[in-house]
C-alpha positions in Angstrom: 83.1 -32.2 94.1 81.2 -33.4 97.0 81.8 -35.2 99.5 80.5 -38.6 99.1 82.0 -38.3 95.4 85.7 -37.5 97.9 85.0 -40.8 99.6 84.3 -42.8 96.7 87.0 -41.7 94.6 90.1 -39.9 95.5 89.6 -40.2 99.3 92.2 -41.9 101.2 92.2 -45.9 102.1 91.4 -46.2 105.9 94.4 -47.5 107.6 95.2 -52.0 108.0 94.8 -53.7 111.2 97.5 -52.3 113.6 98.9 -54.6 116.1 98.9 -54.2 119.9 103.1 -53.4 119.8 102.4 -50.7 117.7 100.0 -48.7 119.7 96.5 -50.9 119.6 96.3 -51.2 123.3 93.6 -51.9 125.6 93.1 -51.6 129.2 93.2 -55.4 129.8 96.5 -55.8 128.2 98.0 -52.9 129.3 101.0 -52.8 131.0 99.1 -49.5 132.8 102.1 -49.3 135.6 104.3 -48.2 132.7 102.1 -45.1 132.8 103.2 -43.6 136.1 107.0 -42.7 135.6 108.3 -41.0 139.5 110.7 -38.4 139.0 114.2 -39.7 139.6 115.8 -38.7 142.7 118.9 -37.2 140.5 116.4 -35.1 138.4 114.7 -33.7 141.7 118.2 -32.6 143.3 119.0 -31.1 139.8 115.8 -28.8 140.7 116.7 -28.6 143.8 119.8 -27.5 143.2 119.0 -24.5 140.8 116.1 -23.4 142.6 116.9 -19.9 142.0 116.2 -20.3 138.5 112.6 -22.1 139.0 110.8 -18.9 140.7 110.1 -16.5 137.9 106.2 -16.9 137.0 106.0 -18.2 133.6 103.6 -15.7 131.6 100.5 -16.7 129.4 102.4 -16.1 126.4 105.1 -18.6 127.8 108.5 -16.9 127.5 112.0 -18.7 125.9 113.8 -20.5 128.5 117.8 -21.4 128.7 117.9 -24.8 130.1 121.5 -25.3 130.0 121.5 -25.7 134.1 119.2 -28.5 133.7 121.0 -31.6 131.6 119.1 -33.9 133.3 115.7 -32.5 132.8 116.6 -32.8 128.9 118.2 -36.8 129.2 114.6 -37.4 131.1 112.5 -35.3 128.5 114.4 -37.5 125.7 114.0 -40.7 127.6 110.2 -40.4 127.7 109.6 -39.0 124.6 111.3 -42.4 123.3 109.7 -44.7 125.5 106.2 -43.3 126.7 104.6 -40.9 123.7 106.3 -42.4 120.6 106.1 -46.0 122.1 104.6 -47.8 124.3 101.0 -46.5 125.8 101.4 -43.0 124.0 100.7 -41.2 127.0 102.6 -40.9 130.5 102.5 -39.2 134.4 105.5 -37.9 135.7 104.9 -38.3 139.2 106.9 -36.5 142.0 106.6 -33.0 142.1 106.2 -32.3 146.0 103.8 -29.5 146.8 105.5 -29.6 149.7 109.1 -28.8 148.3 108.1 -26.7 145.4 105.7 -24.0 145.0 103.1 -23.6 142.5 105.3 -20.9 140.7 108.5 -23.4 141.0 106.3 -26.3 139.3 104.9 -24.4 136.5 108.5 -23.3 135.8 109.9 -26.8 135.6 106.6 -28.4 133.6 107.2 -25.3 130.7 111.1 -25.6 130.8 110.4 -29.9 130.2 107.6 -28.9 127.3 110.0 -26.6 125.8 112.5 -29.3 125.7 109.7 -31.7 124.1 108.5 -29.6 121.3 107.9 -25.9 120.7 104.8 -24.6 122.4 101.8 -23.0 119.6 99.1 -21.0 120.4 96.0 -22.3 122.3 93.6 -19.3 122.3 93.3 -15.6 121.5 96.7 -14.3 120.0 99.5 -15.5 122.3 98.2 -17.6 125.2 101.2 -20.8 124.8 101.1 -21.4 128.6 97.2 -22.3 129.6 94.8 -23.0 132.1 92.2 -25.4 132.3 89.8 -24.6 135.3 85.9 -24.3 135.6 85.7 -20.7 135.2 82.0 -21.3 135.5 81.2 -18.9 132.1 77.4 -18.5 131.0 76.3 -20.4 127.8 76.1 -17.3 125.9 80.0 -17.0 126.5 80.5 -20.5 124.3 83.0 -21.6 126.5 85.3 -24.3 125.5 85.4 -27.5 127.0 89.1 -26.7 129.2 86.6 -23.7 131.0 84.3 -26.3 132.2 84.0 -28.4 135.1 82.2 -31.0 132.7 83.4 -34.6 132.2 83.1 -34.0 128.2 83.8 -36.4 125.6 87.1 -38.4 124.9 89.0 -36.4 122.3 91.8 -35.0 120.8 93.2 -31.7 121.6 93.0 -28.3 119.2 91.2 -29.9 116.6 89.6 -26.5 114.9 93.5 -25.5 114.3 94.2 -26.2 110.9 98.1 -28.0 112.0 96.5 -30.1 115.4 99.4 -30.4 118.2 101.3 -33.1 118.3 101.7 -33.4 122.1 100.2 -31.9 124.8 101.2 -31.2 128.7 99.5 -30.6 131.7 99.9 -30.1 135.0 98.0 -30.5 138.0 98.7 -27.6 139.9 95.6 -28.4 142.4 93.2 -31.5 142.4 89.7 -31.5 142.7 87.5 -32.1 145.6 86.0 -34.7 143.8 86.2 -36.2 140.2 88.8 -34.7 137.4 90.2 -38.4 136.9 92.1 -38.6 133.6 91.2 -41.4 130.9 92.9 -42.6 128.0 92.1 -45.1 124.8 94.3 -46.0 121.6 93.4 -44.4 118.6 94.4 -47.3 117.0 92.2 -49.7 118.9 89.1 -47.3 118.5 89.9 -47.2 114.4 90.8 -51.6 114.4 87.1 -51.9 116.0 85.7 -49.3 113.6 87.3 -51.2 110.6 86.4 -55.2 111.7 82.8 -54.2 112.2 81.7 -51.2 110.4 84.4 -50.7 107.6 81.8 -48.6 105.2 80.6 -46.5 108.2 84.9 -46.4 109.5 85.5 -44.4 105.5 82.7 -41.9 106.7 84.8 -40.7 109.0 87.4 -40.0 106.2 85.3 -37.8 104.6 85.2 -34.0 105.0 83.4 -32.3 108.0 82.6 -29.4 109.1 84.2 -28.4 112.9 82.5 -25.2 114.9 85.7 -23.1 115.9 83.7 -22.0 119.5 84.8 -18.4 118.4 82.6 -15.7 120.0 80.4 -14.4 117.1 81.4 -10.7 117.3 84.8 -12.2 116.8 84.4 -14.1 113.3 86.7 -12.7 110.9 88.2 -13.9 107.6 91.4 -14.1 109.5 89.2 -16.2 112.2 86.8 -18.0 110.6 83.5 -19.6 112.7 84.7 -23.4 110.5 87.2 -25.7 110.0 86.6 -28.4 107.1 88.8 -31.6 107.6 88.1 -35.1 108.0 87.8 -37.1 111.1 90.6 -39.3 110.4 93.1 -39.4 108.0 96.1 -42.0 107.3 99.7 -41.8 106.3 100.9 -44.9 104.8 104.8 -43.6 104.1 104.6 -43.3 108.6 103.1 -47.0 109.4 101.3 -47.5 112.4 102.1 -43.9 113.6 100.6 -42.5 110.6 96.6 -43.1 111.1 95.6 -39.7 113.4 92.0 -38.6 114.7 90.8 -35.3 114.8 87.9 -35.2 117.2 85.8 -33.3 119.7 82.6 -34.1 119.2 80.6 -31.2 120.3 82.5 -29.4 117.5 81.1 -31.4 114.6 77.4 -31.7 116.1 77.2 -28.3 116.4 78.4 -27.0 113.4 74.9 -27.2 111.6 73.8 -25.0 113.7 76.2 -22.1 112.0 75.1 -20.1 109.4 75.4 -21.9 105.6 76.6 -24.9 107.2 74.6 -28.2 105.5 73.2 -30.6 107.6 75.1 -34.3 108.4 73.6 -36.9 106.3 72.3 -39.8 107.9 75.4 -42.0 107.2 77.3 -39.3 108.6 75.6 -39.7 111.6 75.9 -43.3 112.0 79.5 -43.3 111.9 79.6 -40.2 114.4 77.3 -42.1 116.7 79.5 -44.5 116.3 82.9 -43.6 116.9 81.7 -42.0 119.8 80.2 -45.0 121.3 83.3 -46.8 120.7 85.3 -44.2 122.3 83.0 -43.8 125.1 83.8 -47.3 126.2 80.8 -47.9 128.6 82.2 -51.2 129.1 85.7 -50.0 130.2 87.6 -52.6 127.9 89.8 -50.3 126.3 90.2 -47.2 128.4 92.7 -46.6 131.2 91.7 -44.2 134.0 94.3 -42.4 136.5 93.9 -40.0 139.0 95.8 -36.8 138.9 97.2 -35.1 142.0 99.0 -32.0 142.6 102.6 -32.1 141.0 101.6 -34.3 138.2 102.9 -34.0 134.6 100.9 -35.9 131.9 102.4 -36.0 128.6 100.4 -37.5 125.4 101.0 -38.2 121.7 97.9 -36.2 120.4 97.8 -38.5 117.6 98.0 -42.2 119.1 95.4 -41.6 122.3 92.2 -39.6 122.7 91.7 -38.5 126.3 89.2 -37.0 128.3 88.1 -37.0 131.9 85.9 -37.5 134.4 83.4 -34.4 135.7 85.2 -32.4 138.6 83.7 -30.5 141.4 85.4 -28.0 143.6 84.6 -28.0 147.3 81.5 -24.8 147.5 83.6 -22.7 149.6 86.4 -22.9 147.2 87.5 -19.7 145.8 88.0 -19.6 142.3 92.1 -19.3 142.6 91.5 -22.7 145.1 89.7 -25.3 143.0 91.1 -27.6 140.3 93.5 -25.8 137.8 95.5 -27.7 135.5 98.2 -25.8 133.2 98.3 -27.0 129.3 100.7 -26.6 126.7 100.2 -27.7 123.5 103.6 -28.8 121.4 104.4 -29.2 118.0 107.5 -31.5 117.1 110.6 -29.2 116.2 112.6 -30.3 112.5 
């Protein structure tokens, strides 16, 4: 069956209007100060307090933790969870982390031991990297670097879309700012897909069709066990979930480039409208619906990988930086436990 025949037949409806409570926010109406949450002053003598416990590295493949010592860190972790990522904006900074009490090492320590409280971590890359870095590492085209090794500003989007199961949340922390640029920005899915559906509803059930997404896998690598693809649609909608069950899968370099893959069709013009599209919705030159924050060192920005695309502004490192001095962010991605 092809595609359009999906669309037109057994395709899923595109979700109903969803209202501004439920996630359909826009940076005019946002209550944006809701999106900085400090660390409480209990919660940093809590880490304080078990130092000892916060200076073991935390390895790429991110190790169990026991964080029995740390029943505050878990009240906090179930407190935002409630409020910030399955409410409210969808997305949050947990501000406080002092450079200047902890260390690098102490910080990543306490960001995975909160995302292990959150969700369990998944795989980002390779075979067992849970615990990852975004930095520019400054790669050469041929390398296909993903869009976390770049120093680009990119595209809003949501993360791990060329996974079959996307994650549900994703962490990162700034471990270093950059000299210039790196600010975060956020929009609502759901006020991207209520635009989509008052002005271009036909073009909006595009997007619900199947598409092809280019996996960035190194060639020599492609395997049946790792394929070069991903089929799935762009969005997709839950009705038995309400508001909370309309989700976007999206990065657009991913689906523009897939043609260029071997025995992958071309987009067809109306699939190209409605990527054009969406992207120019998202893109929000206008600034109406996205929120922008700056991240500094000791940040930890949490987001519902559903409800908000992000993205963020092009970075660049001072030119005498060394490579272990520019920006580095760490990133976990999450997947809700039973």
């Amino acid at each position: 069956m092809s595609d359009r025949a999906e669309r037109a037949g057994d395709a899923p409806r595109p979700a109903p209007p969803i209202a501004e409570r439920e996630g359909a926010w826009d940076a005019g109406a946002a209550n944006v100060a809701s999106a900085v949450v400090p660390v409480s002053p209990e919660l940093l003598d809590e880490l304080q307090r078990n130092g000892a416990l916060l200076g073991h590295p935390v390895s790429a493949d991110g190790a169990s933790v026991d964080n029995a010592a740390f029943p505050r860190l878990r009240r906090e972790a179930g407190r935002l969870l409630r409020t910030c990522l399955d409410a409210g904006l969808g997305f949050v900074i947990l501000r406080g982390l002092d450079p200047g009490l902890f260390s690098a090492t102490e910080m990543e320590n306490v960001f995975w031991r909160l995302c292990n409280i959150l969700g369990e971590p998944i795989v980002q890359k390779g075979r067992a990297i849970r615990f990852g870095r975004v930095a520019d590492l400054k790669l050469p085209a041929e390398a296909r670097p993903r869009y976390h090794e770049t120093g680009v500003g990119g595209s809003m989007h949501t993360d791990s879309p060329i996974m079959e199961q996307v994650a549900d949340l994703v962490g990162l922390l700034c471990v270093r700012s950059a000299a210039k640029g790196g600010e975060s920005k956020f929009v609502s899915v759901a006020r991207v897909h209520n635009i989509l559906l008052r002005h271009a509803e036909d073009l909006l059930a595009e997007l619900y069709g199947t598409f092809y997404f280019d996996r960035r896998i190194p060639l020599g690598a492609v395997s049946r066990e790792n394929p070069a693809l991903l089929r799935a649609p762009i969005f997709t909608y839950d009705p038995k979930l309400g508001a909370r069950g309309l989700r976007l899968r999206w990065q657009p370099e991913y689906v523009w480039q897939a043609p260029e893959l071997p025995g992958v069709p071309p987009l067809g013009e109306r699939q190209k409208l409605a990527l054009h599209l969406l992207e120019g919705v998202l893109e929000d030159k206008a600034g109406a619906i996205t929120i922008r924050l700056p991240m500094q060192a000791g940040d930890m920005q949490l987001l519902n990988n559903h409800a908000v695309a992000h993205g963020r502004t092009a970075f660049v490192d001072s030119p005498e930086a060394a490579e272990s001095s520019g920006r580095e962010m760490r990133r976990v991605w999450l997947r809700r436990r039973p």
